[in-house]
C-alpha positions as CSV (number, residue, x, y, z in Angstrom):
1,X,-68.7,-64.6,-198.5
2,X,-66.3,-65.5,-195.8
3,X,-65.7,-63.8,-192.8
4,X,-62.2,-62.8,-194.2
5,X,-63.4,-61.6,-197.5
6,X,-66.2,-59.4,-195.9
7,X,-63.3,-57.6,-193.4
8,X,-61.1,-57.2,-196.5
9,X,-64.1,-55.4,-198.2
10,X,-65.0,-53.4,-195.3
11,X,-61.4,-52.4,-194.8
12,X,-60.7,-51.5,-199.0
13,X,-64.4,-50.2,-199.6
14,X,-65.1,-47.8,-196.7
15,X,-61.6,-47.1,-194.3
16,X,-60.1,-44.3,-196.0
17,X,-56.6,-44.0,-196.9
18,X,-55.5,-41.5,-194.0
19,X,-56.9,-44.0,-191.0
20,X,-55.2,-47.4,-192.6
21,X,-52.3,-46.7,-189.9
22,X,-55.2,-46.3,-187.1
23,X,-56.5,-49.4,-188.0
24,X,-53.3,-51.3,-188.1
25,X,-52.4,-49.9,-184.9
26,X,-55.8,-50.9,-183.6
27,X,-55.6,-54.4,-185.2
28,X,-52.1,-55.2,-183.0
29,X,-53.9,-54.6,-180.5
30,X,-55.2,-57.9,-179.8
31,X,-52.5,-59.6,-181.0
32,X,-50.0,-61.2,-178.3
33,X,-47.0,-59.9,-178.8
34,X,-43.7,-63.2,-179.3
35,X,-42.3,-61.4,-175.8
36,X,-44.1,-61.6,-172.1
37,X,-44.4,-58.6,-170.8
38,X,-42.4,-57.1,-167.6
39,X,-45.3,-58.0,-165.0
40,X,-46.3,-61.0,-166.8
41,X,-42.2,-62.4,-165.9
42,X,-42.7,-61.1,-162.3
43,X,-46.0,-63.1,-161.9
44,X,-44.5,-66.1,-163.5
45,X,-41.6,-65.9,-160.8
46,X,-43.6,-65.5,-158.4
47,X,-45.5,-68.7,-158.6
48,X,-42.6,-70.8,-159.9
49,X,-42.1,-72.3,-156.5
50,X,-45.8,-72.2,-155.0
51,X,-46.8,-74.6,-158.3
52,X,-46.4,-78.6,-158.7
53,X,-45.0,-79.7,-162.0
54,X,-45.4,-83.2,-162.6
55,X,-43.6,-84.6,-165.1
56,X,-45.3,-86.2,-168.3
57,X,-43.9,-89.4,-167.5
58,X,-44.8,-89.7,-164.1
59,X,-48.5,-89.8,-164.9
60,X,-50.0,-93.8,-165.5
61,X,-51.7,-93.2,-168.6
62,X,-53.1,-96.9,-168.3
């Protein structure tokens, strides 16, 4: 049984109906979200002019 199938049992065998919703909201949890976050933008500008980019093409592969 895979790792999938045994969480899909655990979740339909023994979570009852009434804490599905807690477990969902649980679940999202530790999924990133498609959106930074509002300290996660601040740290990004922050550093945007302390860090050196270098362009992929700059680099000598060879």
């Amino acid at each position: 049984m895979s790792t999938r199938e045994m969480i899909c049992s655990l979740v339909n065998n023994k979570v009852p109906n009434n804490e599905l919703e807690l477990l969902y909201q649980l679940i999202l949890k530790f999924i990133p979200s498609d959106f930074p976050e509002h300290d996660e933008i601040e740290a990004l500008n922050e550093v945007q002019n302390e860090t050196e980019f270098i362009p992929h093409n700059a680099i000598d592969w060879d």
